[in-house]
Predicted model as a PDB file, atoms N, CA, C, CB and O in Angstrom, pLDDT in the B-factor column:
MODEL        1                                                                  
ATOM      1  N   UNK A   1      49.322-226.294 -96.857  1.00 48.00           N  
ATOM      2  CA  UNK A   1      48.360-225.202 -96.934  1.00 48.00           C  
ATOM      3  C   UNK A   1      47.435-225.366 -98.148  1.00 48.00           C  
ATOM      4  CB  UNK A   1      49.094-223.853 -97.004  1.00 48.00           C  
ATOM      5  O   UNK A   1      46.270-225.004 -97.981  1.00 48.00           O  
ATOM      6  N   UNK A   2      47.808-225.897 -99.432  1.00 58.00           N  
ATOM      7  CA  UNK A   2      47.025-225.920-100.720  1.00 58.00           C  
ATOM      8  C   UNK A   2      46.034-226.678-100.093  1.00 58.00           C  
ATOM      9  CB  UNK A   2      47.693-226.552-102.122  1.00 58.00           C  
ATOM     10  O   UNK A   2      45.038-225.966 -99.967  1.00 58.00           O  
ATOM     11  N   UNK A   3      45.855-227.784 -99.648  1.00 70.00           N  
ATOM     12  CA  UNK A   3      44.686-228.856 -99.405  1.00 70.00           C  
ATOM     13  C   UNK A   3      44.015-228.636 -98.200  1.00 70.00           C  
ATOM     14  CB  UNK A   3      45.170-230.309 -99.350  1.00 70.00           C  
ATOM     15  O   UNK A   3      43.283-229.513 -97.739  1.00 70.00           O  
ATOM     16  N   UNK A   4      44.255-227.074 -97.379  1.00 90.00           N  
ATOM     17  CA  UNK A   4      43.155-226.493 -96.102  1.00 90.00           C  
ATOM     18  C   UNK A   4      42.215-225.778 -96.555  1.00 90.00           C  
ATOM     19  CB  UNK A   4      43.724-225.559 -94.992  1.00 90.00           C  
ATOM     20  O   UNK A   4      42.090-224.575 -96.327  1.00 90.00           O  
ATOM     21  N   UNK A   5      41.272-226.646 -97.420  1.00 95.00           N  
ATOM     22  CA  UNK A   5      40.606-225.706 -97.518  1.00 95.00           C  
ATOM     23  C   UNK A   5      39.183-225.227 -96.806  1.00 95.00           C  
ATOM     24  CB  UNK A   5      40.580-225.789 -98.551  1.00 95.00           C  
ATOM     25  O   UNK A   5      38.291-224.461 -97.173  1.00 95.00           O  
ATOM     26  N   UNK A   6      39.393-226.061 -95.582  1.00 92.00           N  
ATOM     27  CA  UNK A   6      38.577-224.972 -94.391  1.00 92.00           C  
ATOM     28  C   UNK A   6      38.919-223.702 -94.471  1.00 92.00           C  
ATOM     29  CB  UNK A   6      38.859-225.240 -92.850  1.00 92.00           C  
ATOM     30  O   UNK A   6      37.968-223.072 -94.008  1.00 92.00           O  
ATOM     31  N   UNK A   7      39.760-222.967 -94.806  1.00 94.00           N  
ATOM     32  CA  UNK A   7      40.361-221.768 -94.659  1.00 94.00           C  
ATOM     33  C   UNK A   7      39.695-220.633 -96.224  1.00 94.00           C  
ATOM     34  CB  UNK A   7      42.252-222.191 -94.592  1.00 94.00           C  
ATOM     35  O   UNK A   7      40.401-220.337 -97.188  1.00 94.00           O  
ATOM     36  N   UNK A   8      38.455-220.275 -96.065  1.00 93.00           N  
ATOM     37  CA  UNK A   8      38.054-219.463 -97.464  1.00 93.00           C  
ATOM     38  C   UNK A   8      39.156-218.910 -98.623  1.00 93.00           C  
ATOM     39  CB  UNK A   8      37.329-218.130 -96.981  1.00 93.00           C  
ATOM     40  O   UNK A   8      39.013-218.856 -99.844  1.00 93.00           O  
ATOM     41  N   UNK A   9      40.143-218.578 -97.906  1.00 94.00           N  
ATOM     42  CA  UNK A   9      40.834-217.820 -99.159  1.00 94.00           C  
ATOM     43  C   UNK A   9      41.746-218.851 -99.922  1.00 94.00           C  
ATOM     44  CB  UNK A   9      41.823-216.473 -98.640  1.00 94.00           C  
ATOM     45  O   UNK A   9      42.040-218.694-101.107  1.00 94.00           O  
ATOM     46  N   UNK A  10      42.284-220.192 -98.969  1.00 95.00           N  
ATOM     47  CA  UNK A  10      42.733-221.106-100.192  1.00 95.00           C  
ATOM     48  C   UNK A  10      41.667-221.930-100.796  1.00 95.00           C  
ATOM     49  CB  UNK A  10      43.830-222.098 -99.777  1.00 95.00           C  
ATOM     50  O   UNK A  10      41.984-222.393-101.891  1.00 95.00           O  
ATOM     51  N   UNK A  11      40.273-222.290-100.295  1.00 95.00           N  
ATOM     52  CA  UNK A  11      39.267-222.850-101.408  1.00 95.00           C  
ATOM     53  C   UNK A  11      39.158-222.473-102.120  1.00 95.00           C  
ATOM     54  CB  UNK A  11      38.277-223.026-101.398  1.00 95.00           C  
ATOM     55  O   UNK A  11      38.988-223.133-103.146  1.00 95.00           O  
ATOM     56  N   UNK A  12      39.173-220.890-102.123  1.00 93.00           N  
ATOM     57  CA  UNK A  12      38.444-219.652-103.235  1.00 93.00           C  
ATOM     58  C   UNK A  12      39.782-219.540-104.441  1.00 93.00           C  
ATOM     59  CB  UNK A  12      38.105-217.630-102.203  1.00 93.00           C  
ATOM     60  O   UNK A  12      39.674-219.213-105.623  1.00 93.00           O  
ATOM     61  N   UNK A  13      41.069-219.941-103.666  1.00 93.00           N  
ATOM     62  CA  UNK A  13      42.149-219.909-104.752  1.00 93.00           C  
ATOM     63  C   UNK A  13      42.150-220.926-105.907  1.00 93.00           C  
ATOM     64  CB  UNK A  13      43.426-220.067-104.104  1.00 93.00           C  
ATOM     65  O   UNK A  13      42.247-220.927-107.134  1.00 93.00           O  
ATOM     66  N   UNK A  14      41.932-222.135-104.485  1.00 94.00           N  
ATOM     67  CA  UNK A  14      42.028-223.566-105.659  1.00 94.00           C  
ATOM     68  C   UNK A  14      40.580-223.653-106.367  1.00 94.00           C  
ATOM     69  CB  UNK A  14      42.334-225.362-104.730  1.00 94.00           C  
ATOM     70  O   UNK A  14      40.518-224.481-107.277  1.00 94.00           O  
ATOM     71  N   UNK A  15      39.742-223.131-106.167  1.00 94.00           N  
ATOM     72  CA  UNK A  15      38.966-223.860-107.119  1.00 94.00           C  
ATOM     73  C   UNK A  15      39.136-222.691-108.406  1.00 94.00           C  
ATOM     74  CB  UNK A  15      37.237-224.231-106.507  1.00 94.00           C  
ATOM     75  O   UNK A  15      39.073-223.293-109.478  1.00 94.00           O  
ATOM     76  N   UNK A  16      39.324-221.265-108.595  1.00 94.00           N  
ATOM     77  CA  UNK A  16      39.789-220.307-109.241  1.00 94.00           C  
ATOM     78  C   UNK A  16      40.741-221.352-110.478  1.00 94.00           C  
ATOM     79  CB  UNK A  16      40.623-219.174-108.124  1.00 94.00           C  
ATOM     80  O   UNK A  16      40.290-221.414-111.621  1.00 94.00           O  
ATOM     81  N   UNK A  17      41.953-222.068-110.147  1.00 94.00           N  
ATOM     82  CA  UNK A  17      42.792-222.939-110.698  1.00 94.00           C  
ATOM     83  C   UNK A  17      41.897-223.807-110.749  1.00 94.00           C  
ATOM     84  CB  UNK A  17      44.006-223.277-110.104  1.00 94.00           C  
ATOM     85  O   UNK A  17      42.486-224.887-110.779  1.00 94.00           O  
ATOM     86  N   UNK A  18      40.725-223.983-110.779  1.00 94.00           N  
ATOM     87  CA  UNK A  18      40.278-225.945-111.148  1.00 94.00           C  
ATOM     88  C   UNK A  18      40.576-226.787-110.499  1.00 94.00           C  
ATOM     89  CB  UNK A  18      40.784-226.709-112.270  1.00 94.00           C  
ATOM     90  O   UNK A  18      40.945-227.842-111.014  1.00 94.00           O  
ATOM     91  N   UNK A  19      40.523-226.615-109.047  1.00 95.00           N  
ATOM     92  CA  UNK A  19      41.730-228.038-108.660  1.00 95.00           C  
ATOM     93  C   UNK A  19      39.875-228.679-108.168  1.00 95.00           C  
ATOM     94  CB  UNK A  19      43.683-227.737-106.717  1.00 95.00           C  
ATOM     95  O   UNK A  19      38.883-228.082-107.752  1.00 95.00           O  
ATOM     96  N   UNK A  20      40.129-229.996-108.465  1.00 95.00           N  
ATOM     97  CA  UNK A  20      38.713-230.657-108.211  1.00 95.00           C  
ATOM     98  C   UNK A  20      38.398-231.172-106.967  1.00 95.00           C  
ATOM     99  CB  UNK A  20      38.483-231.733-109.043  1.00 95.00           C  
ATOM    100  O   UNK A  20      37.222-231.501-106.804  1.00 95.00           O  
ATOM    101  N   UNK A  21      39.212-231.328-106.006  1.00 96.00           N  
ATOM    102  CA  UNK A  21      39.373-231.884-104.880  1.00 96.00           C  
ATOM    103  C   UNK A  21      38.892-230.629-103.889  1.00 96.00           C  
ATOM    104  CB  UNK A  21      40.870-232.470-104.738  1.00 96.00           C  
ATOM    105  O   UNK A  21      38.271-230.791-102.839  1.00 96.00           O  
ATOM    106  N   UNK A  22      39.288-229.401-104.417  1.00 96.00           N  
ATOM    107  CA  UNK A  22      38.543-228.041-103.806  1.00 96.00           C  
ATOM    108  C   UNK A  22      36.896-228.287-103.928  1.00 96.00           C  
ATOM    109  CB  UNK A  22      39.020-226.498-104.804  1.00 96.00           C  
ATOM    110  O   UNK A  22      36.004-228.460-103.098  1.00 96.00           O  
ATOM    111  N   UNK A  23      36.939-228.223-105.192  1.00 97.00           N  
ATOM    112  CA  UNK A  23      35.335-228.354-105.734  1.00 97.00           C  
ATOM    113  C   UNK A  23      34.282-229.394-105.036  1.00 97.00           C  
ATOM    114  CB  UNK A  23      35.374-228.851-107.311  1.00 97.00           C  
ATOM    115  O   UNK A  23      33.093-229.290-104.732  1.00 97.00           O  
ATOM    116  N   UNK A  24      35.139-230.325-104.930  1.00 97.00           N  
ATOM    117  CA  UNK A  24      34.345-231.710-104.062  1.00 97.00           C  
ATOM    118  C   UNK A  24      34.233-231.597-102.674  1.00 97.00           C  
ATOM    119  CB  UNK A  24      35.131-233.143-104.177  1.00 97.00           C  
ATOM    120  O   UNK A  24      33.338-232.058-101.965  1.00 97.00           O  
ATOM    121  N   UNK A  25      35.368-230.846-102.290  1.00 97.00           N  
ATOM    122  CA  UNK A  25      34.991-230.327-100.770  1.00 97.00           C  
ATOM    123  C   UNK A  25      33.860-229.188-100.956  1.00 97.00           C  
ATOM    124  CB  UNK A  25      36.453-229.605 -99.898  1.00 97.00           C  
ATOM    125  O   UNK A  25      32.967-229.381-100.131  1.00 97.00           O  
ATOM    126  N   UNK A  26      33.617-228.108-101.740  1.00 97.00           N  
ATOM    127  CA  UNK A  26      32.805-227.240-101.923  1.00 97.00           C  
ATOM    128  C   UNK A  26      31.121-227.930-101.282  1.00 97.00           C  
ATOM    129  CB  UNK A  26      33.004-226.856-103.551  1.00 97.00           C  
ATOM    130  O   UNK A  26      30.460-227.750-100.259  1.00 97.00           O  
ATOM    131  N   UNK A  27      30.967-228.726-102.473  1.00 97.00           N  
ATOM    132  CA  UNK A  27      29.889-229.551-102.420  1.00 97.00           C  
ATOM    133  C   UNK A  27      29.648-230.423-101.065  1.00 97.00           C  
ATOM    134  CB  UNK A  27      30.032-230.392-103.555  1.00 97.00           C  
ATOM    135  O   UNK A  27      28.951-230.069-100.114  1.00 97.00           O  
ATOM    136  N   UNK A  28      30.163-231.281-101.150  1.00 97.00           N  
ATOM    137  CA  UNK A  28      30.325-232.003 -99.693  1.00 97.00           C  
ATOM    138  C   UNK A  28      29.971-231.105 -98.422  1.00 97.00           C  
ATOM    139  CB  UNK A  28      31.907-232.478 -99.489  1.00 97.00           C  
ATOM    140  O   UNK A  28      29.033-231.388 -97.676  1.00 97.00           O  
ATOM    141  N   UNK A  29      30.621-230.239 -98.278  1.00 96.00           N  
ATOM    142  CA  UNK A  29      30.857-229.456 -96.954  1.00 96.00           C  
ATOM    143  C   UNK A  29      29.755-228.107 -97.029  1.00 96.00           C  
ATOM    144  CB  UNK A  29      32.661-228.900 -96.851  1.00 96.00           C  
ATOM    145  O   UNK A  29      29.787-227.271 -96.126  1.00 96.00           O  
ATOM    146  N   UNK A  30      28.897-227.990 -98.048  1.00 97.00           N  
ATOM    147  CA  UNK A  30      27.661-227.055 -98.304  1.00 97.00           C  
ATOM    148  C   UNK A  30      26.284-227.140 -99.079  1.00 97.00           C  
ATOM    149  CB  UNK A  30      28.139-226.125 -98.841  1.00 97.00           C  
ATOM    150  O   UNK A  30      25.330-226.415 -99.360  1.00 97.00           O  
ATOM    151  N   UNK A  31      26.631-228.166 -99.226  1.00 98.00           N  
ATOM    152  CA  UNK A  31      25.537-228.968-100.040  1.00 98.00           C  
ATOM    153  C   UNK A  31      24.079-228.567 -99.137  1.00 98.00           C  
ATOM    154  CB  UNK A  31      25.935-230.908-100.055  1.00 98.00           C  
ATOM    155  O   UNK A  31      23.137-227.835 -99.439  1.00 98.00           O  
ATOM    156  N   UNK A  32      24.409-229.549 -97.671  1.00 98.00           N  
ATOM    157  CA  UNK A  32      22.700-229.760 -97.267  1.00 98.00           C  
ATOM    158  C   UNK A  32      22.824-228.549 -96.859  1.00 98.00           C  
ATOM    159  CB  UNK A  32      21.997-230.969 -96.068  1.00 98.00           C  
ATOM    160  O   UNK A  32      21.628-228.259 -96.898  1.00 98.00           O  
ATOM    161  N   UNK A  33      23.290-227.684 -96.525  1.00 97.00           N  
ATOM    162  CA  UNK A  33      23.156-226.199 -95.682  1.00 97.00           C  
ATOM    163  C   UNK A  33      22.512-225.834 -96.342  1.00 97.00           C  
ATOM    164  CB  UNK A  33      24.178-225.186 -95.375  1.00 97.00           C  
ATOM    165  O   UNK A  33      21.352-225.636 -95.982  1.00 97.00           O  
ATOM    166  N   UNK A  34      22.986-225.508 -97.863  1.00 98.00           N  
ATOM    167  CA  UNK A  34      22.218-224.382 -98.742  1.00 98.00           C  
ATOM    168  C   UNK A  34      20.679-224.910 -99.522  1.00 98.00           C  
ATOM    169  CB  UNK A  34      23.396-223.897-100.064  1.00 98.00           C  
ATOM    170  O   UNK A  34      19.781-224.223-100.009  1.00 98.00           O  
ATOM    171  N   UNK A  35      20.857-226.791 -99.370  1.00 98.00           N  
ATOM    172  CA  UNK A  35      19.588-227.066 -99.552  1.00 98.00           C  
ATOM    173  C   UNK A  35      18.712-227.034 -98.258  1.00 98.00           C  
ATOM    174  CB  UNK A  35      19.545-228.289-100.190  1.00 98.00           C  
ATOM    175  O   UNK A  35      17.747-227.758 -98.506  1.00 98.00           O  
ATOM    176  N   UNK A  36      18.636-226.698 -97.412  1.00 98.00           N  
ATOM    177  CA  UNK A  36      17.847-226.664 -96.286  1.00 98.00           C  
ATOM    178  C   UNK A  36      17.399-224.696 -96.187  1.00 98.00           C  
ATOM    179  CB  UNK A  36      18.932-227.460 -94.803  1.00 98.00           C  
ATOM    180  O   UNK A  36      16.267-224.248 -96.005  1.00 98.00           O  
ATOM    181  N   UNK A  37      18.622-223.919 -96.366  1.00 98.00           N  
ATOM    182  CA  UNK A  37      18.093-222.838 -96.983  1.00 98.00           C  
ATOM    183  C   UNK A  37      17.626-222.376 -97.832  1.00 98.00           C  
ATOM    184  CB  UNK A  37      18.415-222.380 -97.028  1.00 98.00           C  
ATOM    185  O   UNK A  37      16.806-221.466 -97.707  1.00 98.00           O  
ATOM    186  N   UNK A  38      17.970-222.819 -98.871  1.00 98.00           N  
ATOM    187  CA  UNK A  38      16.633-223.190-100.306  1.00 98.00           C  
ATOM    188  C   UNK A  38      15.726-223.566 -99.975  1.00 98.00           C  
ATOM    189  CB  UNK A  38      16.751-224.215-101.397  1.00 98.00           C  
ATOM    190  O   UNK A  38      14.969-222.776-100.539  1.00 98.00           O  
ATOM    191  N   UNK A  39      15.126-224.203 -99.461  1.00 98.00           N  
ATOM    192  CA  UNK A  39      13.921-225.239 -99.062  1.00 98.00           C  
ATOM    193  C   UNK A  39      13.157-224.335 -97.969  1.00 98.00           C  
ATOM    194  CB  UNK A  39      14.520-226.908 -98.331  1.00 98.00           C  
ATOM    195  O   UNK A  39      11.950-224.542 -97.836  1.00 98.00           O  
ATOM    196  N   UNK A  40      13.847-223.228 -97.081  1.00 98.00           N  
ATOM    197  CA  UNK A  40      13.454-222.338 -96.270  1.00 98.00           C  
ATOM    198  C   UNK A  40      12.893-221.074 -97.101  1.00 98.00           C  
ATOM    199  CB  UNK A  40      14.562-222.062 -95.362  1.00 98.00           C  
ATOM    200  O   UNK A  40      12.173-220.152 -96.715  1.00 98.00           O  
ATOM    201  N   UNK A  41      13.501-221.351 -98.463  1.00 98.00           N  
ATOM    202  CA  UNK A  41      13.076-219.989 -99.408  1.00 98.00           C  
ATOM    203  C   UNK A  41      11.479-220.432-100.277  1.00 98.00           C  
ATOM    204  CB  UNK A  41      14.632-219.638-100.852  1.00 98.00           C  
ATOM    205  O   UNK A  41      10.672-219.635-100.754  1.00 98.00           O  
ATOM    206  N   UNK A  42      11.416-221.594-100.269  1.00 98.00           N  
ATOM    207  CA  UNK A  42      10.612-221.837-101.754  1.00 98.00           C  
ATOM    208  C   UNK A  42       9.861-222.950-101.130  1.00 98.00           C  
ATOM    209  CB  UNK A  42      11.613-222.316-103.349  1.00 98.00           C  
ATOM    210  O   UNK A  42       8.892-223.332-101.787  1.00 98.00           O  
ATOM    211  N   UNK A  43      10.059-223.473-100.162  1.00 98.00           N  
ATOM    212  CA  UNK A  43       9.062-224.733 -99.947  1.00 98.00           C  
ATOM    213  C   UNK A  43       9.100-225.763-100.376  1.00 98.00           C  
ATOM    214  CB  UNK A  43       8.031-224.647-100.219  1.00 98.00           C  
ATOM    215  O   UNK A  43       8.190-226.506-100.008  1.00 98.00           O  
ATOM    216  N   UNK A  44      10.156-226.350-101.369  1.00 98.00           N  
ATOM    217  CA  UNK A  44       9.670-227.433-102.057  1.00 98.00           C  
ATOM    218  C   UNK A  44      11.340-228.590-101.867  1.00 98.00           C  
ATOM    219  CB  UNK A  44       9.075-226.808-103.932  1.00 98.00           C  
ATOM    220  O   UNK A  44      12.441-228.110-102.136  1.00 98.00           O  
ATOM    221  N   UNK A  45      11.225-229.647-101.520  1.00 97.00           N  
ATOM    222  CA  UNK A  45      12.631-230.110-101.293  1.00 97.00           C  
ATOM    223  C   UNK A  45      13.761-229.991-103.164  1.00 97.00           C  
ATOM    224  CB  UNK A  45      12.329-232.119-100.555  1.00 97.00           C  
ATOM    225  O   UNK A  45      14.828-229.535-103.575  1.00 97.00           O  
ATOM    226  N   UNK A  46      12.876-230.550-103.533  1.00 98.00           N  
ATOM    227  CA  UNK A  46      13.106-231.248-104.783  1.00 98.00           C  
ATOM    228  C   UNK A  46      13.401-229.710-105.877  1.00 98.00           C  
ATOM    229  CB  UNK A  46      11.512-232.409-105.229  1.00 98.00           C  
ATOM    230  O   UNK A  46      14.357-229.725-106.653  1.00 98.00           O  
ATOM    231  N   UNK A  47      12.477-228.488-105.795  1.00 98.00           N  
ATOM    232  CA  UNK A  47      13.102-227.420-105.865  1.00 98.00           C  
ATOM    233  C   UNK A  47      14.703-226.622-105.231  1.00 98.00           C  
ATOM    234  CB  UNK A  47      12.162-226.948-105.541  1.00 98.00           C  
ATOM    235  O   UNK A  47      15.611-225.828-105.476  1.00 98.00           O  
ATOM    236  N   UNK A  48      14.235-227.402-104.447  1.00 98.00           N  
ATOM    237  CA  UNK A  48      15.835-226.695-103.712  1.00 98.00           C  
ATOM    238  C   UNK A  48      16.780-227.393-103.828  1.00 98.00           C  
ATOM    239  CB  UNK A  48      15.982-226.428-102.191  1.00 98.00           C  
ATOM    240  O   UNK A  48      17.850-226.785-103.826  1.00 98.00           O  
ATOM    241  N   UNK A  49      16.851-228.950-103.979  1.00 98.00           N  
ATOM    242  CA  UNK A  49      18.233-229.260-104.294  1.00 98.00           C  
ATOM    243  C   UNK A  49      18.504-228.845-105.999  1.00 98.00           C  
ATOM    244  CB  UNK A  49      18.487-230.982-103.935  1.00 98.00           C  
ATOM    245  O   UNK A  49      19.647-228.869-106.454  1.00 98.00           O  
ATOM    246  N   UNK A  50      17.752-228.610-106.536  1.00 98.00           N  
ATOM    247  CA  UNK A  50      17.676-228.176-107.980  1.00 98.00           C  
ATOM    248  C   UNK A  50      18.400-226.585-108.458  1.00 98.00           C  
ATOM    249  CB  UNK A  50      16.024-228.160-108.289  1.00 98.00           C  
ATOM    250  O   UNK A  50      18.874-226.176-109.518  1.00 98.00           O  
ATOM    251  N   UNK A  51      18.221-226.018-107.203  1.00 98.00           N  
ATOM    252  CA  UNK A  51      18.733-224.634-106.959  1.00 98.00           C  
ATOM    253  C   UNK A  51      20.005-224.625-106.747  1.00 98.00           C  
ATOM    254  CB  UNK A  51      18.165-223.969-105.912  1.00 98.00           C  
ATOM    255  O   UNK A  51      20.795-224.090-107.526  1.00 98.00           O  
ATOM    256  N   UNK A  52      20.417-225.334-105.451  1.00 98.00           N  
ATOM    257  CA  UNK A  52      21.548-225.850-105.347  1.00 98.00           C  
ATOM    258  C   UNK A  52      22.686-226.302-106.191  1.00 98.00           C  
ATOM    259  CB  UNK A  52      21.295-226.525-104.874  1.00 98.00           C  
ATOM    260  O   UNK A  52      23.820-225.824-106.189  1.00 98.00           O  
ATOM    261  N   UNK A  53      22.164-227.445-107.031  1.00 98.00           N  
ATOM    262  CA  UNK A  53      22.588-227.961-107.704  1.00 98.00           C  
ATOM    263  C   UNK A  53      23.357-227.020-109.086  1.00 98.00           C  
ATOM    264  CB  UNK A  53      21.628-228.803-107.802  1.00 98.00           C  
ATOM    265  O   UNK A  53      24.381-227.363-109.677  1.00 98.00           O  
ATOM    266  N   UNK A  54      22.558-225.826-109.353  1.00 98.00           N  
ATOM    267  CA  UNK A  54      22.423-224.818-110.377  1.00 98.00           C  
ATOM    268  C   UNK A  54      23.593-224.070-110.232  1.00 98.00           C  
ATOM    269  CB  UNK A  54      21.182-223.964-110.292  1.00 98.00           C  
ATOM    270  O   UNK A  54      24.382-223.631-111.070  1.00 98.00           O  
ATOM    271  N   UNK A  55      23.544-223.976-108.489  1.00 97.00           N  
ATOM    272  CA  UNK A  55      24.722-222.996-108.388  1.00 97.00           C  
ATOM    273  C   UNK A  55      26.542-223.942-108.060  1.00 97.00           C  
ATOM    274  CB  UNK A  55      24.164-221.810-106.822  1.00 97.00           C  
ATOM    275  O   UNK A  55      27.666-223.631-108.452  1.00 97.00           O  
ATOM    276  N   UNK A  56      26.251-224.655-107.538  1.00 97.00           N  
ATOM    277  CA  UNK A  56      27.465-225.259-108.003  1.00 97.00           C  
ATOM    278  C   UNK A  56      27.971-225.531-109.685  1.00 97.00           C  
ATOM    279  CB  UNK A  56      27.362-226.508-107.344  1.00 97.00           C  
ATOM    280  O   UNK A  56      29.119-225.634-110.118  1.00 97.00           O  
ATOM    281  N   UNK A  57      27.031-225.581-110.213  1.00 97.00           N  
ATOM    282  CA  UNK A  57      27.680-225.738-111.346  1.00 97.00           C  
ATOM    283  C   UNK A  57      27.718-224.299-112.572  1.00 97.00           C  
ATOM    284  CB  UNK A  57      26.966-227.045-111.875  1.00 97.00           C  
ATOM    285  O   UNK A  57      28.248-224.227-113.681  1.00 97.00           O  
ATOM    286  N   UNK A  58      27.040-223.449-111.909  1.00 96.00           N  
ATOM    287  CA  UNK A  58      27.994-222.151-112.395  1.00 96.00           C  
ATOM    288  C   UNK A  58      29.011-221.504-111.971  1.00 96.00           C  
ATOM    289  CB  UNK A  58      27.481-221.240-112.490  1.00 96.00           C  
ATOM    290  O   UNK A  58      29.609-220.580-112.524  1.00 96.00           O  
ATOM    291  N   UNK A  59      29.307-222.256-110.459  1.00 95.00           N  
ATOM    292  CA  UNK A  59      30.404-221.841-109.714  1.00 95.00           C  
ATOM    293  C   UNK A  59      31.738-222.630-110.652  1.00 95.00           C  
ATOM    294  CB  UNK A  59      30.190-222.357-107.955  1.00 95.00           C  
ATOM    295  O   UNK A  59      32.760-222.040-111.001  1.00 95.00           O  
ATOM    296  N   UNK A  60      31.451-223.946-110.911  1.00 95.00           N  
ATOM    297  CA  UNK A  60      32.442-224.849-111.193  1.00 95.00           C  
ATOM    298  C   UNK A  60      32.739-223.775-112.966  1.00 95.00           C  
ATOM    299  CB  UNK A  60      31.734-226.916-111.171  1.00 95.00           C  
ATOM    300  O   UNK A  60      33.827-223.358-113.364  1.00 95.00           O  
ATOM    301  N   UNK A  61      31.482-223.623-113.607  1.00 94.00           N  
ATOM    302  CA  UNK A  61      31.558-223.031-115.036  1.00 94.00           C  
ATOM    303  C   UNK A  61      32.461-221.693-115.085  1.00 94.00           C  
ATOM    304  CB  UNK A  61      30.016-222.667-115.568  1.00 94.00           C  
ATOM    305  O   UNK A  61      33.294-221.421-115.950  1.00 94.00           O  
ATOM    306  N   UNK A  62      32.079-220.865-113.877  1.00 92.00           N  
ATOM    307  CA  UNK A  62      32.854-219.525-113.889  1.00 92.00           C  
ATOM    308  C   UNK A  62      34.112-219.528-113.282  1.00 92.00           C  
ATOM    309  CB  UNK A  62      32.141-218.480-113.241  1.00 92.00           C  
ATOM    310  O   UNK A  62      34.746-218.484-113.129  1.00 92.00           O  
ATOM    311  N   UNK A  63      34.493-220.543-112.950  1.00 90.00           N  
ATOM    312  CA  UNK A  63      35.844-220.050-112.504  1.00 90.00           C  
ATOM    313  C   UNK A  63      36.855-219.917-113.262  1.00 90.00           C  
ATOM    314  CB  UNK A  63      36.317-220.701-111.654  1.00 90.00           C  
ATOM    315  O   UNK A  63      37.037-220.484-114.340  1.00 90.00           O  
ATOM    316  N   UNK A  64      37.870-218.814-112.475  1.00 79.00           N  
ATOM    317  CA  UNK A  64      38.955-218.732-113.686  1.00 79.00           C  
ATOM    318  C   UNK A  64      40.260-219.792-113.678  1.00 79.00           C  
ATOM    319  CB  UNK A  64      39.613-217.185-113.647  1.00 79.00           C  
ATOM    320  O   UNK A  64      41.207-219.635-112.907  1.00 79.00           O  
ATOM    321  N   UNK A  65      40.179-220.820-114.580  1.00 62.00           N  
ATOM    322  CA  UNK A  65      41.410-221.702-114.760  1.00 62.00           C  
ATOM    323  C   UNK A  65      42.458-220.874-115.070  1.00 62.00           C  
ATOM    324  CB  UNK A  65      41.297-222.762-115.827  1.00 62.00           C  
ATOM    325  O   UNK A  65      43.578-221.344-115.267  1.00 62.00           O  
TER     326      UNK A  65                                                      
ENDMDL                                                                          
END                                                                             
């Protein structure tokens, strides 16, 4: 069960604990979605993976270890 993290509430656990293998699935598995919806917000590619990029890494900054 720790390593399903198709399942929201154990991603949202493990990456909470830091586990990095959560985090890398995070990215991997939402990356182009949210840059293609960025890019639907603002127009610009290179803006939006920049957006993207922003929020994974306050996601990775705020979590609670």
């Amino acid at each position: 069960m720790i390593g399903d993290f198709n399942i929201n509430s154990v991603l949202i656990e493990q990456l909470e604990k830091g586990n990095e293998k959560a985090f890398s699935f995070l990215v991997e598995n939402y990356n182009h979605r949210l840059c293609v919806y960025a890019n639907s917000l603002v127009n610009d590619s290179v803006k939006s993976q920049d957006i993207v990029q922003n929020v994974f890494i306050k996601t990775w900054e705020k979590r609670r270890p």
